[in-house]
N, CA, C and O of each residue as an XYZ file, in Angstrom:
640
protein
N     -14.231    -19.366    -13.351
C     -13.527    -18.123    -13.197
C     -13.977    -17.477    -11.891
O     -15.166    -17.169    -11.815
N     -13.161    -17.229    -10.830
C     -13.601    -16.703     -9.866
C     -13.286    -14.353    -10.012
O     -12.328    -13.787    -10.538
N     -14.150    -13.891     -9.525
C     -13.568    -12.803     -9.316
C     -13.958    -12.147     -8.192
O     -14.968    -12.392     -7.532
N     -12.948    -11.111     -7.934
C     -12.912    -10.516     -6.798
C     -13.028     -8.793     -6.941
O     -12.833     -7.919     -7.786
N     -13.360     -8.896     -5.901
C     -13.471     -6.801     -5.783
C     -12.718     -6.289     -4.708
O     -12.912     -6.565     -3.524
N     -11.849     -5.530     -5.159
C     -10.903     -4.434     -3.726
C     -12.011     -3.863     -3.218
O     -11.953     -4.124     -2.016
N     -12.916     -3.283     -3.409
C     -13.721     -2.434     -2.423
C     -14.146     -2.816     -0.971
O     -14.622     -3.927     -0.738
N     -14.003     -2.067     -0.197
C     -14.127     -2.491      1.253
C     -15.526     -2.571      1.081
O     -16.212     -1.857      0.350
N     -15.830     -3.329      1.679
C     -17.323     -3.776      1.924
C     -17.931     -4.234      1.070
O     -19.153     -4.121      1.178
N     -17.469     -4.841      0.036
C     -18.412     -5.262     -0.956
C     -18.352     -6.911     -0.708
O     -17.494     -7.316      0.077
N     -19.262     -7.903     -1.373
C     -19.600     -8.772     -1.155
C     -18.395     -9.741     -1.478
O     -18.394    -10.746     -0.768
N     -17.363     -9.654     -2.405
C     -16.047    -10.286     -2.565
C     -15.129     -8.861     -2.694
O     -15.281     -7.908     -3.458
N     -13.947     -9.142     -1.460
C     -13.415     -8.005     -1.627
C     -12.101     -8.252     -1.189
O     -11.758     -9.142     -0.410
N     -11.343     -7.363     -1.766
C      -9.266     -7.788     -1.687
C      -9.179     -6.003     -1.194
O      -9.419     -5.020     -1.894
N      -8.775     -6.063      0.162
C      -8.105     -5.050      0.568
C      -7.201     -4.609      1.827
O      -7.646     -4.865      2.946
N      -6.054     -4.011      1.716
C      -5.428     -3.922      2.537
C      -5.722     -2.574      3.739
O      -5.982     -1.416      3.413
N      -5.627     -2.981      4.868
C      -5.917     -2.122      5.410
C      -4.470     -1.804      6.140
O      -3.853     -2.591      6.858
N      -4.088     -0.494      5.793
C      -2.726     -0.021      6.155
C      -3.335      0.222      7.863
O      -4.116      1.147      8.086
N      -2.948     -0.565      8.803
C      -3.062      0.016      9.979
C      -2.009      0.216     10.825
O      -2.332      0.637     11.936
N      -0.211     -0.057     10.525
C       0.396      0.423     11.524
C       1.480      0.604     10.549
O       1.919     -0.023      9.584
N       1.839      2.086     11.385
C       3.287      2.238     10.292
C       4.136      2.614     11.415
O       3.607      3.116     12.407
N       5.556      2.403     11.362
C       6.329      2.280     11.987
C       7.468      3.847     12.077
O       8.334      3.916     11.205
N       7.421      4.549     12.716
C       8.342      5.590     12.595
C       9.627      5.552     13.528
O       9.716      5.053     14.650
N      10.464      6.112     12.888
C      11.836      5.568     13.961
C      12.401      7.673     13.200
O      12.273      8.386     12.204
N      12.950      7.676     14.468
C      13.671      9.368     13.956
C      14.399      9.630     15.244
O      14.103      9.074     16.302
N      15.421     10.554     15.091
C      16.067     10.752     15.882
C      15.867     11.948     17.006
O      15.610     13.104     16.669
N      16.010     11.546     18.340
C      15.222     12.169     19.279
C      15.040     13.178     19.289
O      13.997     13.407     19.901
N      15.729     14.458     18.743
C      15.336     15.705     18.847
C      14.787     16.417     17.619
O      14.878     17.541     17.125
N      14.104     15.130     17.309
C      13.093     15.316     15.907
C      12.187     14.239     16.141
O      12.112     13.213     15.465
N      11.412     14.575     17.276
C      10.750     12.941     17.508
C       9.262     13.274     17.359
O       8.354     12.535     17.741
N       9.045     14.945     16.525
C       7.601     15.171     16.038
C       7.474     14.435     14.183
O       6.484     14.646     13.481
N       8.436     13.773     13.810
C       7.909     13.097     12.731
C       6.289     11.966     12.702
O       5.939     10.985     13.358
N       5.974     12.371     12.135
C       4.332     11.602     12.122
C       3.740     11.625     10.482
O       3.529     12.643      9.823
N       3.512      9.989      9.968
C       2.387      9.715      9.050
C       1.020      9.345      9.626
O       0.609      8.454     10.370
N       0.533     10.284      9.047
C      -1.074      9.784      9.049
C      -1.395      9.265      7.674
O      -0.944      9.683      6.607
N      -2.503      7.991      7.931
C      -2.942      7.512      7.243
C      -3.922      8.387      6.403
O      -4.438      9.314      7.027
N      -4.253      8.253      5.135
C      -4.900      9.323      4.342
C      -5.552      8.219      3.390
O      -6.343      8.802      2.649
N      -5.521      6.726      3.100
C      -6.502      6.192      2.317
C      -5.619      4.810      2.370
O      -4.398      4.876      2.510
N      -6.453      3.275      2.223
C      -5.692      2.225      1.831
C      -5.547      2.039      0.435
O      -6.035      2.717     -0.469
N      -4.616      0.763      0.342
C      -4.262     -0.026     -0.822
C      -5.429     -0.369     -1.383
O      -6.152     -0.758     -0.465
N      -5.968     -0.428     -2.359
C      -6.723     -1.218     -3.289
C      -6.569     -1.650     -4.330
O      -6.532     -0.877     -5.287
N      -6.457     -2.726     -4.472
C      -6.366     -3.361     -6.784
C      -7.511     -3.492     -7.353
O      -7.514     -3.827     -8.537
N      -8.902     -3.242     -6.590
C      -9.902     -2.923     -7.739
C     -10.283     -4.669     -7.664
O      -9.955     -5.584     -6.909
N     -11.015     -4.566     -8.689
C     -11.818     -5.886     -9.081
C     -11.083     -6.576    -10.336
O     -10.398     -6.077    -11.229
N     -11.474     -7.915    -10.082
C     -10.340     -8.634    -10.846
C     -11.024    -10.130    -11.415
O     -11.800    -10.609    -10.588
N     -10.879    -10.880    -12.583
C     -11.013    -12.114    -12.682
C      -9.779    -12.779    -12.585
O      -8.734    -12.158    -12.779
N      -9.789    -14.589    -12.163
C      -9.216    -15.234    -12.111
C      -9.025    -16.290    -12.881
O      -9.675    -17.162    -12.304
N      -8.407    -16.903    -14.087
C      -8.287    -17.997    -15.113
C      -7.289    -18.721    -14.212
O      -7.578    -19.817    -13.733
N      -6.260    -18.198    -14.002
C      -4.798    -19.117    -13.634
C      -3.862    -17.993    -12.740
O      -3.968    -16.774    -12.605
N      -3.179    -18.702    -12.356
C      -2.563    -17.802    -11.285
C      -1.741    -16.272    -12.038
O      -1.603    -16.062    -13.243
N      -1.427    -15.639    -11.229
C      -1.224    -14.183    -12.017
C      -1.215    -13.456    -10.776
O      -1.472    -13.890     -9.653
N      -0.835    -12.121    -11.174
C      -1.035    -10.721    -10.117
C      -1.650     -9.754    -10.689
O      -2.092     -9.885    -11.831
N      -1.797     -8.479     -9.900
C      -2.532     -7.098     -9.821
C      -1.342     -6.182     -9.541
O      -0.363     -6.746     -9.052
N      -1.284     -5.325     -9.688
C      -0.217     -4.361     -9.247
C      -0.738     -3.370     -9.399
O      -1.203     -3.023    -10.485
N      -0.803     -2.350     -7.831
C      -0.965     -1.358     -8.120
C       0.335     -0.390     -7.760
O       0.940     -0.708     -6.736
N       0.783      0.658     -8.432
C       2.110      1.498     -8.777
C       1.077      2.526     -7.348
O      -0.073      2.616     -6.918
N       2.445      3.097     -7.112
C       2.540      4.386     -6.280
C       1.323      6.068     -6.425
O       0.765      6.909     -5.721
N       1.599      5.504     -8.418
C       0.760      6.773     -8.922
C      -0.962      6.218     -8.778
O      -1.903      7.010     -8.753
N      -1.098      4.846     -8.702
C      -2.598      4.628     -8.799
C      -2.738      3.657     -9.815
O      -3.772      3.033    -10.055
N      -1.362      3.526    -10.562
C      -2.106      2.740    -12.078
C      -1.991      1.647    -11.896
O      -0.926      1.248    -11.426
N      -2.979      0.783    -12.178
C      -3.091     -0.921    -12.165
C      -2.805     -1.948    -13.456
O      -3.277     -1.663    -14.557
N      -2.131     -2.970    -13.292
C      -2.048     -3.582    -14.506
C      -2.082     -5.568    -13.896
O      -1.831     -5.819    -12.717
N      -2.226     -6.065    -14.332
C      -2.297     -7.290    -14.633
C      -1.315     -8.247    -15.181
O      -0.878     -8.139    -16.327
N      -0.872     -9.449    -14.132
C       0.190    -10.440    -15.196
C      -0.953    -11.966    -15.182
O      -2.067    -12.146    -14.691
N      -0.096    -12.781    -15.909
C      -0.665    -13.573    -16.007
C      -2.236    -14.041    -16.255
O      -2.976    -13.485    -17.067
N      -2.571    -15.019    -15.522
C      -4.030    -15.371    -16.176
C      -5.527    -14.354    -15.069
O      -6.666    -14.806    -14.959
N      -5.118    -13.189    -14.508
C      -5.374    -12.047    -13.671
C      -6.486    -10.758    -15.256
O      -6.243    -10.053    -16.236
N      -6.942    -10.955    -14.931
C      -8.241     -9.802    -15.692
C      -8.547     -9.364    -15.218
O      -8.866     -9.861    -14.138
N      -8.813     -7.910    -15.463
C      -8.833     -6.828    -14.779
C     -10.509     -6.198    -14.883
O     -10.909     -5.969    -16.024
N     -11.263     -5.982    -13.965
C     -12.509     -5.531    -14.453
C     -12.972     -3.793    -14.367
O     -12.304     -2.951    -13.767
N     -13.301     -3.721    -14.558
C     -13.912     -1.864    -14.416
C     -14.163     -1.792    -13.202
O     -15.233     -2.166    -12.721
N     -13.115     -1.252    -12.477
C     -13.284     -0.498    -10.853
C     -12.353     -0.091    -10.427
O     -11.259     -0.578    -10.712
N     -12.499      0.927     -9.610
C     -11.220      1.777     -8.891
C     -10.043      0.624     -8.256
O     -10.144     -0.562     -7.940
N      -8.905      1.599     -8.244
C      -8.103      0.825     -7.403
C      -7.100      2.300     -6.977
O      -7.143      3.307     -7.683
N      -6.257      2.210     -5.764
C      -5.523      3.073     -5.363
C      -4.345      2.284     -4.732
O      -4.188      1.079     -4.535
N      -3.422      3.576     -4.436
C      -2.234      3.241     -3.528
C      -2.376      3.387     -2.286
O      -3.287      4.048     -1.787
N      -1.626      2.877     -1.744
C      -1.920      3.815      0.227
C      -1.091      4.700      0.202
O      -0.038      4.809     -0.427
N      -1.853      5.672      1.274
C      -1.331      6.855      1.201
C      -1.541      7.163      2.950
O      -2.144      6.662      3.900
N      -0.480      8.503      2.624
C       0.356      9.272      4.081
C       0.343     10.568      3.944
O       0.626     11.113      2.877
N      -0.008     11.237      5.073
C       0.402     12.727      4.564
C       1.752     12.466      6.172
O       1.383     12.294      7.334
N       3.075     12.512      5.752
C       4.505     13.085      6.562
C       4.426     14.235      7.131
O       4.341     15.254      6.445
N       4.440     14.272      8.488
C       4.551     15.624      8.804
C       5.133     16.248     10.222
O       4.606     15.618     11.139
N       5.863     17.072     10.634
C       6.482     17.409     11.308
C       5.687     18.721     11.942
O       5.345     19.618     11.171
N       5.372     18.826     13.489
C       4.782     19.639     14.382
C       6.075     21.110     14.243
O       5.906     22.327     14.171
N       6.985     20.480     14.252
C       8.366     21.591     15.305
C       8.622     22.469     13.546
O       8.544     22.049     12.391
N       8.895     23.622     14.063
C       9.078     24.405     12.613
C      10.371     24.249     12.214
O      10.681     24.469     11.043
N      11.323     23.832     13.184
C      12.564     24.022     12.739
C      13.012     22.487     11.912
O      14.155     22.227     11.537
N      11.780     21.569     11.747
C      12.477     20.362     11.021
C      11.359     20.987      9.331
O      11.190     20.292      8.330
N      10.957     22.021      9.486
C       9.849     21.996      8.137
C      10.364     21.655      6.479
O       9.556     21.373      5.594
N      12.020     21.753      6.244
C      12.589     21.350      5.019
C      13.792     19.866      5.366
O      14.838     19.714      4.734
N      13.481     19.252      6.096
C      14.148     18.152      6.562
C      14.054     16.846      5.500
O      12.997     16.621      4.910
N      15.180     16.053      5.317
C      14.717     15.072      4.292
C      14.384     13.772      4.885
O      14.978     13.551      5.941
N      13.810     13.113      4.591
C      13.154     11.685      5.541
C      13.593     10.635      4.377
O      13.896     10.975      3.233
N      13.571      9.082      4.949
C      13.921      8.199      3.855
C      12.453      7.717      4.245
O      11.632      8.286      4.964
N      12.374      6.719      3.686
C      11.390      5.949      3.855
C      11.361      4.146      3.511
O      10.798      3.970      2.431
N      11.672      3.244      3.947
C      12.064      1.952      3.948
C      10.764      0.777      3.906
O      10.184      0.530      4.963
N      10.490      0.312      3.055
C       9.198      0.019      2.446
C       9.569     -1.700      2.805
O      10.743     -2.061      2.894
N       8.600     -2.514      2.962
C       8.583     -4.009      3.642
C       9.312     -4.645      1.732
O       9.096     -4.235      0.591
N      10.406     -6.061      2.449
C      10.302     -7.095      0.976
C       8.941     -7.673      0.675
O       8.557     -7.803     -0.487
N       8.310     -7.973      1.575
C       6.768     -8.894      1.189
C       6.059     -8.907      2.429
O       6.627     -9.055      3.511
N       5.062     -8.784      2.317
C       3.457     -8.555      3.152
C       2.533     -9.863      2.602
O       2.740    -10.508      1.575
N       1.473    -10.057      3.572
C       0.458    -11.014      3.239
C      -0.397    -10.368      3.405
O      -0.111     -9.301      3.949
N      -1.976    -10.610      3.040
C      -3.397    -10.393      3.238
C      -4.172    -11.918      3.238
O      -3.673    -12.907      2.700
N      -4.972    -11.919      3.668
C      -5.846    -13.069      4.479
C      -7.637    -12.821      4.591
O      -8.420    -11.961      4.995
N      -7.663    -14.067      4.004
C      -9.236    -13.661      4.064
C      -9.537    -15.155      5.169
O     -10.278    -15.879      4.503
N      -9.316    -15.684      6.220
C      -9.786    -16.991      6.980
C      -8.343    -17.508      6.707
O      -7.249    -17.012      6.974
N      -8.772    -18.907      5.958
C      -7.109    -19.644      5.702
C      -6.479    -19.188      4.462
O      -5.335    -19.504      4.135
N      -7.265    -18.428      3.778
C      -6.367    -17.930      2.047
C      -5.518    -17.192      2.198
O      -5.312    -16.838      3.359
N      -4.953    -16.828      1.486
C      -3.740    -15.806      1.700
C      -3.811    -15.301      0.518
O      -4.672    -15.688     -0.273
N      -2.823    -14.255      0.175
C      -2.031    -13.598     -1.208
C      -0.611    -13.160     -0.654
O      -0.471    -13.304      0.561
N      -0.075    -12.904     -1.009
C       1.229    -12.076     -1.079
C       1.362    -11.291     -1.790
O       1.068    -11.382     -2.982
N       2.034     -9.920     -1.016
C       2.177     -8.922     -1.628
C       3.791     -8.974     -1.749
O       4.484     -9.633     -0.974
N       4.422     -8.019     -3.061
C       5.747     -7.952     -3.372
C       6.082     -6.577     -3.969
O       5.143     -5.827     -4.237
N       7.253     -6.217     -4.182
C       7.328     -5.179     -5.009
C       6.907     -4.011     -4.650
O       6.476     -3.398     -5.627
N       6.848     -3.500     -3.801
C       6.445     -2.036     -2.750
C       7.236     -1.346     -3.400
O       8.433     -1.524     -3.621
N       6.067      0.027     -3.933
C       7.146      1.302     -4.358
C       6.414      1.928     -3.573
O       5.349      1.595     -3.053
N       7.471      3.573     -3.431
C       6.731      4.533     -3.390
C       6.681      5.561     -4.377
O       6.991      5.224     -5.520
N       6.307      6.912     -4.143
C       6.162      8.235     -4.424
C       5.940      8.792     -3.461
O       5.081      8.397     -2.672
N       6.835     10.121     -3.227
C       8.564      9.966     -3.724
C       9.238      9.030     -3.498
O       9.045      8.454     -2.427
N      10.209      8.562     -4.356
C      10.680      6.990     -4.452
C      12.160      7.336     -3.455
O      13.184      7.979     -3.685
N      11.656      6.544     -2.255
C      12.363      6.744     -1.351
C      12.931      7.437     -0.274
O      13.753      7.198      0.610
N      12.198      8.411     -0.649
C      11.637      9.634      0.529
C      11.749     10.706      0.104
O      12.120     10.916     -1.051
N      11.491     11.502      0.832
C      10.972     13.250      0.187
C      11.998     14.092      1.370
O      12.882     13.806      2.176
N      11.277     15.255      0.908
C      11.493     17.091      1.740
C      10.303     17.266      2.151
O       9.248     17.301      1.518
N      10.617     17.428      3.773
C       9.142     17.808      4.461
C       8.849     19.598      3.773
O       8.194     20.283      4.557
N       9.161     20.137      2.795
C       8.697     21.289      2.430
C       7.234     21.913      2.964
O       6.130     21.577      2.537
N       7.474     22.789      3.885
C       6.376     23.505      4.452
C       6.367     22.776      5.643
O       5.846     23.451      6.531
N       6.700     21.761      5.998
C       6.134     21.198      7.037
C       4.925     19.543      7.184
O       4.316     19.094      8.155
N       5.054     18.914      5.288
C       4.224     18.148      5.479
C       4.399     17.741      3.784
O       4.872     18.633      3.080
N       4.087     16.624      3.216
C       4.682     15.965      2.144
C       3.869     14.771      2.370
O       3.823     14.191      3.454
N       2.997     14.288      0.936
C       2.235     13.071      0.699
C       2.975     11.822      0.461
O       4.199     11.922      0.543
N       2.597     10.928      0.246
C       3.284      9.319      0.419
C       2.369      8.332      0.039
O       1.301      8.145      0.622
N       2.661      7.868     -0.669
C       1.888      6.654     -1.821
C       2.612      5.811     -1.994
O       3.784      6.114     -2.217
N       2.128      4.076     -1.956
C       2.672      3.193     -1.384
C       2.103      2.218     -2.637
O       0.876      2.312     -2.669
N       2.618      1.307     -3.682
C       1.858      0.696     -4.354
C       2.269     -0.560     -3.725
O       2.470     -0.454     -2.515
N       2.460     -1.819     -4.273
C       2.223     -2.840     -4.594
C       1.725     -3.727     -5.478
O       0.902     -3.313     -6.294
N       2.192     -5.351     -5.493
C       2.270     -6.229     -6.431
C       1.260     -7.294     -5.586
O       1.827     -7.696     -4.571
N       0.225     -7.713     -5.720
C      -0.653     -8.868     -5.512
C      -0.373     -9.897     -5.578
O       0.501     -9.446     -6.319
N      -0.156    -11.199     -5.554
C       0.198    -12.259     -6.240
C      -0.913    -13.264     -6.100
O      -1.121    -13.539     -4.919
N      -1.503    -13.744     -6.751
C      -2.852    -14.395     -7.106
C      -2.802    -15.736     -7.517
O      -2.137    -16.132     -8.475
N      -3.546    -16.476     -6.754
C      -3.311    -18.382     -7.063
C      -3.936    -18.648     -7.877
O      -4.714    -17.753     -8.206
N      -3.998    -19.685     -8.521
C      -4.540    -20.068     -9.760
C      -6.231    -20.369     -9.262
O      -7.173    -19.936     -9.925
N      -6.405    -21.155     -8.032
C      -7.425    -21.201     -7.520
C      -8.232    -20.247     -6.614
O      -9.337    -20.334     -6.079
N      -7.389    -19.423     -6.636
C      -8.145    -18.275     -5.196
C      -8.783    -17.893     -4.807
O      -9.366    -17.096     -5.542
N      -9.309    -18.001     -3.458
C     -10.481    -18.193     -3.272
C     -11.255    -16.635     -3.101
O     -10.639    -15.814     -2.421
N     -12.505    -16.238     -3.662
C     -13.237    -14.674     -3.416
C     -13.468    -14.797     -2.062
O     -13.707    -15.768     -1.345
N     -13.280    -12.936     -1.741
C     -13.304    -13.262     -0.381
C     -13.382    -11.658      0.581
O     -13.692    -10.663     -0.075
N     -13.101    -11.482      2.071
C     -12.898    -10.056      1.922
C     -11.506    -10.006      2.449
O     -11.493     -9.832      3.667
N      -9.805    -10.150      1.653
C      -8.966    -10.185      2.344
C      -8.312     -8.873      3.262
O      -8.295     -7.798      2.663
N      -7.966     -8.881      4.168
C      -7.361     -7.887      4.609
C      -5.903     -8.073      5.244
O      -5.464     -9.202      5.466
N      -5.065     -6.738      5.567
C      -3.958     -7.218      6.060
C      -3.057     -5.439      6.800
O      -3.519     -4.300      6.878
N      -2.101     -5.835      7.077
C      -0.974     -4.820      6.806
C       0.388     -4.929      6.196
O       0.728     -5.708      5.306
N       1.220     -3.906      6.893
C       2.429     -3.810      5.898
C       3.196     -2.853      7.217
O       2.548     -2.494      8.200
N       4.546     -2.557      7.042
C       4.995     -2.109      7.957
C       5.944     -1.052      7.444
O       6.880     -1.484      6.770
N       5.877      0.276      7.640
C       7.253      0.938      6.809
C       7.884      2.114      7.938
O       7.371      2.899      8.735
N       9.056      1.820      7.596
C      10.111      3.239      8.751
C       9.891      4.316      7.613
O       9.674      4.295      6.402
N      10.098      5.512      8.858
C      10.033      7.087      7.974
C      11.155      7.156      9.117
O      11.017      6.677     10.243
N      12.404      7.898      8.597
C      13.223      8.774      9.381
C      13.937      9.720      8.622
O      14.162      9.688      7.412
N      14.323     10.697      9.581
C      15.156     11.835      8.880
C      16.477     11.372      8.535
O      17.092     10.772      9.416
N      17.207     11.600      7.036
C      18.355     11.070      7.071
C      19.590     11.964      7.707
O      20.726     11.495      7.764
C-alpha cells in the first residue's frame, strides 16, 4: 500500500501549485486581477488500486475506488477577484475552468479532471472584490508512485 500526503513539504507529498492564471477582459476594464490566496490540496491518502481524491470547491474531500483517505487537511485553490477602477465594483465576471490538468512528481504523473468552482461559474465583483475556489478530481494509478507532485492549471476570468 503506498501513501501519500498533499502537504507541501512533507516527506511524500501531492500538491498543486496554482501558479499562473490567465485573465482576458475587455480593455476598458483591464484592472480585473486574481490573486492567488492558497493552493489545491487532497490531503493524505492510501493506495490499494487505482482510484481518485476529489477535492469540491467548498473544501470537502471524498474518495473513489481503491483511494483511502487518511486524517489530514485538504483544500481548494483559491482567488480573491478584484477590480482597482470603482466604476467596474458590481460587474459580473465568468470564469472558464481547464477540461484536465496534470501534476508530476519526475516521470509520474496524475491527472486532474472535473474542475468546479464557487461561485459556479462566476460571480459579482460586489464591493469591488469576490473569493474563488477551485476544486478538483485526482486520478490515481493503481501503482503510484509517493512523491512530492506538483503542477498547474490555467483559468480565464472576464467580464461578461
Amino acid at each position: 500500500m503506498n501513501t501519500t500526503d498533499a502537504r507541501r513539504g512533507g516527506a511524500l507529498a501531492v500538491a498543486l501549485a496554482i501558479l499562473t492564471t490567465v485573465l482576458a477582459a475587455m480593455p476598458a476594464r483591464a484592472q480585473l486581477n486574481a490573486a492567488p490566496a492558497g493552493g489545491l490540496a487532497f490531503g493524505r491518502f492510501a493506495v490499494t488500486s487505482a482510484g481518485s481524491v476529489s477535492v469540491d470547491a467548498h473544501g470537502n474531500r471524498a474518495s473513489g475506488g481503491g483511494v483511502v483517505l487518511l486524517p489530514s487537511a485538504a483544500a481548494p485553490a483559491r482567488f480573491t477577484i478584484s477590480d482597482s477602477k470603482p466604476a467596474n465594483a458590481n460587474l459580473v465576471y465568468i470564469v472558464s475552468l481547464p477540461s484536465a490538468a496534470s501534476i508530476n512528481a519526475g516521470a509520474a504523473s496524475m491527472a486532474l479532471t472535473g474542475f468546479t468552482s464557487a461561485p459556479a461559474g462566476g460571480g459579482v465583483l460586489t464591493g469591488g472584490s469576490q473569493a474563488l475556489s477551485i476544486g478538483a478530481t485526482l486520478q490515481v494509478g493503481a501503482g503510484q508512485s509517493a512523491g512530492n507532485y506538483s503542477g498547474t492549471f490555467h483559468i480565464t476570468i472576464e467580464y461578461q
